[in-house]
N, C-alpha and C positions, 0 to 999 in steps of 0.2 A: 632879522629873525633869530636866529641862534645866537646871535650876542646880546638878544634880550632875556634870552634861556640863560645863558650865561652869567650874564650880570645876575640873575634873581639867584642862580644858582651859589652864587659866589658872597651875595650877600645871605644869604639861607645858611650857608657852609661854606665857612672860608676856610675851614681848613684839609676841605677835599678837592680843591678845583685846581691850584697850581696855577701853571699856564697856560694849561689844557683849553681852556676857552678862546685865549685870547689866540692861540695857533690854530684852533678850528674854524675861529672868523678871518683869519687872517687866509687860510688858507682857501676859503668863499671868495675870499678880495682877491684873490690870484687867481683864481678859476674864471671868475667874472671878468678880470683885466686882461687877461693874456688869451680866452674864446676865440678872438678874431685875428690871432698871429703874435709875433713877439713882439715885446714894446720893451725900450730903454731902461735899462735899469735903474738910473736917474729920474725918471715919470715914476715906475714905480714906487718908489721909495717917497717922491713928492707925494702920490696919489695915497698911497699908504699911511704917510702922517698926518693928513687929511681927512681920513677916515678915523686917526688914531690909533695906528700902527706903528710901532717902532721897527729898525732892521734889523734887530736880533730875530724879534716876534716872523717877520717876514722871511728870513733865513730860515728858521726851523720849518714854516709851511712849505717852505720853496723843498727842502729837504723832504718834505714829508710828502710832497704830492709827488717826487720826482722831477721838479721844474730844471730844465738846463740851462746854463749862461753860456754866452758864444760872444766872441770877438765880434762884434758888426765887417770890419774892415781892420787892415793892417793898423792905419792910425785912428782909428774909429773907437768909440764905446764900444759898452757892455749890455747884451740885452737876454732878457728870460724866454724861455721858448717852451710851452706844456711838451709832455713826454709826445702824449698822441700826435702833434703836431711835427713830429721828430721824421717820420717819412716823408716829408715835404723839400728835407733839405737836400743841399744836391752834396755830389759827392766832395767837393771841395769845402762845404760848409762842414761837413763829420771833422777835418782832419781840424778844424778850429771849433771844433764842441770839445774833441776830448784835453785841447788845451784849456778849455775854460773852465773846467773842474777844480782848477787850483787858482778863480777869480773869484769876482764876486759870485 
């Protein structure tokens, strides 16, 4: 839907649109993917080039919507978790959110 706005957008005026489109679709693909709990950062990033996202694109929507990354486990991945979904965690998952600020 908005990346068909976008694309017309972008071929109407290319030199108004930036990357603004592609980090508002991008950021649809994470609202949609991450709904039902957090999923691997690894899925996403597959899931996202998929669609035609790259992970710079997916970083700034992650940025933009306030998405977090958290340790799974000591020797575990890395996974994306929506802001709102952020009272869910327990209290040992916080003290591995705020290390995950400085991950993917």
């Amino acid at each position: 839907m908005a990346r068909d706005s976008c694309r017309w957008t972008s071929l109407a005026f290319p030199e108004n649109t930036g990357g603004k489109c592609a980090t508002n679709g991008a950021a649809e693909f994470l609202r949609a993917t991450l709904k039902d709990g957090p999923r691997d950062t690894k899925d996403i990033e597959d899931l996202g080039m998929g669609e035609g996202y790259k992970m710079p694109t997916l970083q700034r929507a992650k940025n933009r919507l306030g998405v977090r990354a958290r340790k799974k486990s000591f020797g575990g991945g890395w996974e994306w978790i929506l802001p709102e979904q952020k009272s869910r965690l327990t209290e040992d998952d916080e003290g591995s959110e705020e290390l995950a600020d400085t991950g993917r």
